[in-house]
C-alpha positions as CSV (number, residue, x, y, z in Angstrom):
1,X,94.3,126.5,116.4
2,X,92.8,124.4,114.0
3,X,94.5,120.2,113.8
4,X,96.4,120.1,110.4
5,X,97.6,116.5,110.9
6,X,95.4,114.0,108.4
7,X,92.9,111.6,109.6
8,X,91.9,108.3,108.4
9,X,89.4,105.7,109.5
10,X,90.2,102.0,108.6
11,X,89.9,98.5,109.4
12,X,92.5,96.4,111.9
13,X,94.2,93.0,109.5
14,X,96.9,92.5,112.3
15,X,97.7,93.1,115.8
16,X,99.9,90.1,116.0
17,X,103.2,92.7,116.6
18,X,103.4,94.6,119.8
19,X,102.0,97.9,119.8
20,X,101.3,97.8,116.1
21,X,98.3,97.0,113.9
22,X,98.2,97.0,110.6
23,X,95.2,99.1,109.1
24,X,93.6,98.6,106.1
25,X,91.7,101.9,104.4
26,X,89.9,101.7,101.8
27,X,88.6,104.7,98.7
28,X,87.4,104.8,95.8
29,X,88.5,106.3,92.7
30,X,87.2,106.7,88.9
31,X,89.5,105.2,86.2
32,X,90.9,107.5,84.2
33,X,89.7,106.2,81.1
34,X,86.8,104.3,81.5
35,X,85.7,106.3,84.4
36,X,84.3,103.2,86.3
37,X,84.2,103.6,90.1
38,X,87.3,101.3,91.5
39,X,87.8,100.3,95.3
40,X,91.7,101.2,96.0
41,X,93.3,99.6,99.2
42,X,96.1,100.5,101.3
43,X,97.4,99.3,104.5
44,X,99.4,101.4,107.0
45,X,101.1,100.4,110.3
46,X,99.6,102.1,113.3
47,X,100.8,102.7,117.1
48,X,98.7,101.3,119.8
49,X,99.7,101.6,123.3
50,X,97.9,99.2,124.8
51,X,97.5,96.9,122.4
52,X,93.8,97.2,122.4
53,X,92.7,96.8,118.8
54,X,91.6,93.3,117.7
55,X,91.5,92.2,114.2
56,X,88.2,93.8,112.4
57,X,88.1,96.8,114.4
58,X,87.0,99.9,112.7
59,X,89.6,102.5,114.2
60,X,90.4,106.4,113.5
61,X,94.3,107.4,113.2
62,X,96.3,110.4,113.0
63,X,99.3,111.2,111.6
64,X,101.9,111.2,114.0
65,X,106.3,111.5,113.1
66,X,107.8,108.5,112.6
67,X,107.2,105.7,115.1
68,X,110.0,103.3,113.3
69,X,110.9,102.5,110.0
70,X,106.8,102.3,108.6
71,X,105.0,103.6,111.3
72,X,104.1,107.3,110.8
73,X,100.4,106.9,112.2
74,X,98.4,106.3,116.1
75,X,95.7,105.1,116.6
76,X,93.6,107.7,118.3
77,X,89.6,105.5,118.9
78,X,88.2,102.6,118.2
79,X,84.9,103.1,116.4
80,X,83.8,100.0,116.1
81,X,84.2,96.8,117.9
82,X,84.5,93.6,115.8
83,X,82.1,91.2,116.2
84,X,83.6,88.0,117.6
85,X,82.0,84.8,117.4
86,X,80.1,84.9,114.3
87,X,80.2,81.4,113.4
């Protein structure tokens, strides 16, 4: 049977709560007048287990019932690792 529940990639701006990150995605959209391309953000709270994202991971979540009082999404991968120690 094919997964109904939605998917979205973003980018970790917080782990500093247990089991949570919050996730930043990003998408674009035309105005509706001018029609110029825009870059719309939103952030989301995601469930990690094992608290293994770190800020500036690219992660994949899925939907998921609610978690708490914001959290309706888990993380299911990290993508990406962040680079650390680009100074």
């Amino acid at each position: 049977m094919e997964e109904r529940r939605k998917q979205l990639v973003g980018r970790v701006t917080s782990n500093k709560m247990d089991k949570t990150v919050v996730v930043e995605v990003e998408r674009t959209a035309r105005h509706p007048l001018y029609g110029k391309v825009l870059r719309r953000v939103k952030k989301y709270k995601a469930h990690d287990e094992g608290n293994e994202c770190q800020i500036g991971d690219l992660i994949l979540m899925i939907e998921s019932r609610p978690l708490s009082r914001e959290k309706r999404w888990r993380v299911v991968e990290i993508i990406e690792r962040a680079v650390i120690g680009s100074a």
